[in-house]
N, C-alpha and C positions, 0 to 999 in steps of 0.2 A: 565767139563760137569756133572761131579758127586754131584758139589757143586749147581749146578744150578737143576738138578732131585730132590733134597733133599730139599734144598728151597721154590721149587713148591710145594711139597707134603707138607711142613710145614707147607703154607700158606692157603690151602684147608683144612689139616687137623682136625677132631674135636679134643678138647686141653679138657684137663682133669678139667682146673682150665677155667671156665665160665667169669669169669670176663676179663682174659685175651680176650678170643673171643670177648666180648663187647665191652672192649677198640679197638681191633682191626677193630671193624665194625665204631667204631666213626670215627678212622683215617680215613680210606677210607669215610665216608661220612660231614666229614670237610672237606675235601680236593676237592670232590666233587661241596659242595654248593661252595666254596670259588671260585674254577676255574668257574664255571656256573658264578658267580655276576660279576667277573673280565671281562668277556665276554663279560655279556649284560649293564657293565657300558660304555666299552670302544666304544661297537656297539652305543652305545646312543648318546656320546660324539662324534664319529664320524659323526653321523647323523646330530649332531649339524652344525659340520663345514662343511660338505658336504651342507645343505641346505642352508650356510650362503655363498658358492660358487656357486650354483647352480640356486638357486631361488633368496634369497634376490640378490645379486652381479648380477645378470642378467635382473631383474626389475628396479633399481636404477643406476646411475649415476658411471660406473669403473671410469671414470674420463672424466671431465669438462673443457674447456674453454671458458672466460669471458672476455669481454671487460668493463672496467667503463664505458661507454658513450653508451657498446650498441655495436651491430654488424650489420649493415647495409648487406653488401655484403657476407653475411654468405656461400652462393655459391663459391666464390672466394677462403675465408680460410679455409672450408671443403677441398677443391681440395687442396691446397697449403699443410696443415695438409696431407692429405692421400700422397704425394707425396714427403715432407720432406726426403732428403738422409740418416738426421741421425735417425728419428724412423718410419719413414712411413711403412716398413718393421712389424714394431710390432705393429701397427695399424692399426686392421680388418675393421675397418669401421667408421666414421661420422656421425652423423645427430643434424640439427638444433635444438633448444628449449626455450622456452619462459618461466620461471620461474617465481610465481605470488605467496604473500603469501595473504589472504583474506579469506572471511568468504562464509560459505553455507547455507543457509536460507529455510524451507519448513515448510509451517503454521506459529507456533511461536515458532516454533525448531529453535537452531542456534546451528553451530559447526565451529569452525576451520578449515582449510585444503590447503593443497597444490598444486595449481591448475599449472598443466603442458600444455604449447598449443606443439602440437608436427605436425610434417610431418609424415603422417601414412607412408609412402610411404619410407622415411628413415629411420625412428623408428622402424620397423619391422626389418630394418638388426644391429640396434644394441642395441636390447632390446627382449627379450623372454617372453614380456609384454602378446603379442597375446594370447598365450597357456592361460593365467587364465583367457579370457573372453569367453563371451558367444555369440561368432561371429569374426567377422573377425574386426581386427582394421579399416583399412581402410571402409570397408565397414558400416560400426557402427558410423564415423563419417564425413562419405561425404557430409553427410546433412546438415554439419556448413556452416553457410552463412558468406561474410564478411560484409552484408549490417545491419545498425546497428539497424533497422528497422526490423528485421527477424530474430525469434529465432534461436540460437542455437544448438549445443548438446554437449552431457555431458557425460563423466564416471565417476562413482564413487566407493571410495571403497568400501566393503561389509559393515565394520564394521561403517565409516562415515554413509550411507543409514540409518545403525541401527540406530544409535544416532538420525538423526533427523525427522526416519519413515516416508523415500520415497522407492518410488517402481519405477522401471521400466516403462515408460511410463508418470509419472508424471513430473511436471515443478516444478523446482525450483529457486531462485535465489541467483545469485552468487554478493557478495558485496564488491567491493577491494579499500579502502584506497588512498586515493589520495595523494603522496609524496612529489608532489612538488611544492604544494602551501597549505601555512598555512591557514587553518579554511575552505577547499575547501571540497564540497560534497564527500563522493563517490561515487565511478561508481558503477552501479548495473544494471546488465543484467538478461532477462529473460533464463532458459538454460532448453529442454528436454534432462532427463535421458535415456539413451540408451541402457547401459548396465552396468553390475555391474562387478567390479575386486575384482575376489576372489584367494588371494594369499598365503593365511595362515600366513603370518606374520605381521609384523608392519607395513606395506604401508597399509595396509587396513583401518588404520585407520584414514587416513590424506590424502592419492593422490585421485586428482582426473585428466583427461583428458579431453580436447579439440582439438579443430583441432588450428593449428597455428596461420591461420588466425584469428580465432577469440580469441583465447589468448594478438594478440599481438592488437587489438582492444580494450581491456582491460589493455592494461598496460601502462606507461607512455613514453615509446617509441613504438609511433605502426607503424614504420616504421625498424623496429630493432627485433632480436633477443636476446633473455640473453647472449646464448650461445652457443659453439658445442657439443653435448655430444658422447663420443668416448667409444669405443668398444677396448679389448687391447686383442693380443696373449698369455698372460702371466700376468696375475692377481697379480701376485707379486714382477714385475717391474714396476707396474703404478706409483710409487714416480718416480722412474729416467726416465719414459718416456713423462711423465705429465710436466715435470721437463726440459725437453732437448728441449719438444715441446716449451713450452713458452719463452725459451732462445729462440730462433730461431725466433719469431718472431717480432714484433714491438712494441714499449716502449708503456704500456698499458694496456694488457693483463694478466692477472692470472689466475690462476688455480688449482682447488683443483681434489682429487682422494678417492677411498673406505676408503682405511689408513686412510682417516684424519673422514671421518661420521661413518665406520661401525670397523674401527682397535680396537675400543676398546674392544667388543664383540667379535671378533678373537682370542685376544690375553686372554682375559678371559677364553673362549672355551679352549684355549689350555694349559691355566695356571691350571683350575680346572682338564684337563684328566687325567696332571702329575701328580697332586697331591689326586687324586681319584686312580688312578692309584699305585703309590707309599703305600697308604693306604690299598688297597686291597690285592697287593704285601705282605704286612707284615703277611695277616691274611692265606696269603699259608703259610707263614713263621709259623706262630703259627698251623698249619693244621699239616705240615711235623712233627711240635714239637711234638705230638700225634704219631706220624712213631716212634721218640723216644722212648714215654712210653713203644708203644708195644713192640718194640723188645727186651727192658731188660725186662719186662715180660715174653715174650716167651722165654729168656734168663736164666732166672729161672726158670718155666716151661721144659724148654727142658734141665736140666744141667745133668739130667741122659745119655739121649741119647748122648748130647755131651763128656760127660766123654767115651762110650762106643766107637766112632768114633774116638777119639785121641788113645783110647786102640787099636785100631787095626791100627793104621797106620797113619790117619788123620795131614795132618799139621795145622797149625796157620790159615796158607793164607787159607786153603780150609775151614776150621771152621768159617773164618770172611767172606769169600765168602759166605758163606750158607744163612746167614741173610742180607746182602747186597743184595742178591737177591731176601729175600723173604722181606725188606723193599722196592725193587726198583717195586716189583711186587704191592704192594700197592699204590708207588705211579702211576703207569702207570694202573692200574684200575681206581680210580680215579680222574685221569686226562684226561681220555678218558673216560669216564661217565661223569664228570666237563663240556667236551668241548660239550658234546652231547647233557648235559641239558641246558648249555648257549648258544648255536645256536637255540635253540627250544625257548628258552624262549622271545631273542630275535628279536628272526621271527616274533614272537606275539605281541610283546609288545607295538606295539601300538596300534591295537585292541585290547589289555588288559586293556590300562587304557584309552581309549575312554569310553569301556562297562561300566567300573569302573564308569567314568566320567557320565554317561547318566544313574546309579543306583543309584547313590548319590545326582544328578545335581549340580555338582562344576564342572566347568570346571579348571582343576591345571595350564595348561600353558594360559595367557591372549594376543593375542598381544599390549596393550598397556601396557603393562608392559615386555614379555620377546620378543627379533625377532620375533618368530615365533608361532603357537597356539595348536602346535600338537609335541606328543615324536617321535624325529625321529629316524632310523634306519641305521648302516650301516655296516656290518658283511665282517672285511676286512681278508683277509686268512692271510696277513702277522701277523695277530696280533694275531689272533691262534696259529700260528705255534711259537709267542713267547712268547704266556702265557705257550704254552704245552713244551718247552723248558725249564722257569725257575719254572714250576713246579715239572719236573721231575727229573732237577737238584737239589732244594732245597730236595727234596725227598731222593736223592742219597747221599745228602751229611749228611744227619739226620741219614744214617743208619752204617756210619763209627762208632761212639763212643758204640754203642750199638752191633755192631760187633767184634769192639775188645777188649768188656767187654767178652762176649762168647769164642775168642780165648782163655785168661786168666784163664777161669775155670780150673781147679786142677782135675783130672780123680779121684785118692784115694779118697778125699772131698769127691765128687761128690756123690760118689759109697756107699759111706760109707752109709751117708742121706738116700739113695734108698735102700738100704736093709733094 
């Protein structure tokens, strides 16, 4: 207890030799910025993979089955699929889909895109699509007709709209390639825009929706669906459940899953945190090294008092004690200001570089360049609890060699110097 009163008071105390205080305030405010960056890189990087489970992974396709020739009875193998003994269990839900790649046309704009005909009615239980429109899916395209004579409707995504400067209410048309016959027109249908899908990532740039019907009007099976698109329990069994499904059913059928369109982005995400991570890691390491300098400074600084403490009694342990606690006092100030200023900083941080963004006008993240268009967030406690763990460890352990430089002092030395 003596060595821990005595520590404390070392650590508060003004010190004769100023340079030492200085050093000692860098320590603590390395150690500080460093835990604070650690924080708001790993919230950043989390926010990565959270939106890339959340949003992307819930707007797009967990995983698909396909017929070559096309799915006629799609009713049939939705039911068969949900009710499968060996994954029907880990399969939330079904729904049809018509899959079409083709162009979008308004004035003498043209763009790309991926036009999906879906079952509002099904889609809504296994797609989280509805949330980023501006209405109700179903209700937003009940107006598609299947008569071929009667326009359509349309969603599109925000960022497609941009590219070929349509609006809401305006008619465009859609132009899809004819596959199966050589030199043969394409189809081109009139389509009104209905609503726009604002999702903030890369679909915005390429999906667009219809109603089924008139998807499959459009395609070169219009008596057929592409495909089922499935909803799964467990996002990171879809290879083996994607996998079990299409064994199980009849020679024909394939199927792809997230792993194979968005896996490489996942595993990117989680390749850069370790190694952001790892790097950040080092620079507590280099922060605690600063714990070092001070405390053979204060080592020096204080060898009067220490000669005077061994003269009265003091052992080794109690003299290495003294500075092990007034190193570990540094780092637990520091690392409890580190975690205070990195949960603040990123609380903000994406209103910080929005403002940034809309001061400057760069917009940094694009979706057609990264998933998503905006720095996300996501402030997980377990990862607190273990940057503040091997901070405070690294701390602890920086203040051995410079504590048992202190034990070693020589009292006569010491004493001598101070007279």
């Amino acid at each position: 207890m003596l060595s821990f009163f005595i520590g404390l008071r070392y650590t508060g105390a003004q010190r004769r030799n100023q340079l030492v205080s200085f050093i000692s305030a860098i320590s603590i405010f390395g150690m500080v910025i460093s835990v604070a960056l650690l924080v708001v890189v790993l919230s950043v990087m989390n926010g990565f993979d959270k939106e890339l489970r959340e949003r992307i992974l819930t707007i797009m396709p967990q995983g698909a089955i396909y017929h070559r020739s096309g799915i006629e009875d799609w009713q049939s193998l939705r039911e068969e699929i949900l009710t499968n003994p060996q994954t029907g269990d880990e399969i939330t839900d079904a729904a049809p889909f018509v899959q079409i790649a083709g162009m979008v046309m308004y004035k003498r704009q043209v763009s790309s895109m991926l036009l999906y005909g879906v079952d509002a009615e099904y889609q809504t239980k296994v797609s989280d699509l509805g949330q980023y429109l501006t209405g109700d899916l179903k209700t937003l395209l009940m107006g598609s007709s299947v008569s071929d004579d009667d326009q359509h409707r349309i969603l599109l995504g925000n960022e497609l709209a941009k590219k070929i400067g349509v609006d809401v209410g305006q008619n465009i048309r859609v132009i899809i390639p004819r596959e199966d016959l050589m030199n043969a027109k394409p189809k081109i249908k009139s389509f009104q825009v209905v609503g726009l899908i604002k999702t903030g990532t890369e679909a915005d740039q390429h999906l667009a929706l219809t109603s089924l019907e008139a998807a499959q009007l459009l395609s070169n099976q219009p008596d057929s669906v592409s495909g089922i698109w499935l909803k799964l329990d467990d996002l990171f069994a879809a290879p083996r459940v994607v996998y079990e499904t299409v064994m199980s059913l009849p020679r024909g059928y394939t199927s792809t899953d997230w792993t194979r369109s968005q896996g490489n982005i996942y595993q990117a995400i989680q390749m850069s945190k370790k190694l952001v991570s790892l790097l950040l890691i080092l620079i507590i390491g280099i922060a605690a090294f600063n714990v070092v300098s001070t405390l053979i400074m204060v080592t020096v600084d204080k060898q009067g008092d220490i000669a005077i403490l061994r003269t009265l009694g003091a052992s080794t342990q109690k003299i290495m004690a003294i500075f092990m606690v007034q190193g570990t006092l540094i780092g637990v100030v520091g690392t409890t200001l580190g975690l205070l200023l990195g949960v603040l900083l990123a609380s903000g941080v994406q209103e910080f570089v929005a403002w940034i963004e809309s001061v400057i006008g760069f917009q940094f993240l694009k979706s057609d360049v990264y998933p998503i268009s905006f720095i996300p967030e996501d402030i997980r406690s377990s990862d607190l609890v273990t940057i503040g763990v091997i901070a405070l460890t690294l701390s602890f352990l920086a203040t051995i060699f410079p504590a048992w430089r202190a034990s070693r002092v020589k009292p006569a030395e010491a004493l001598r110097f101070e007279l």
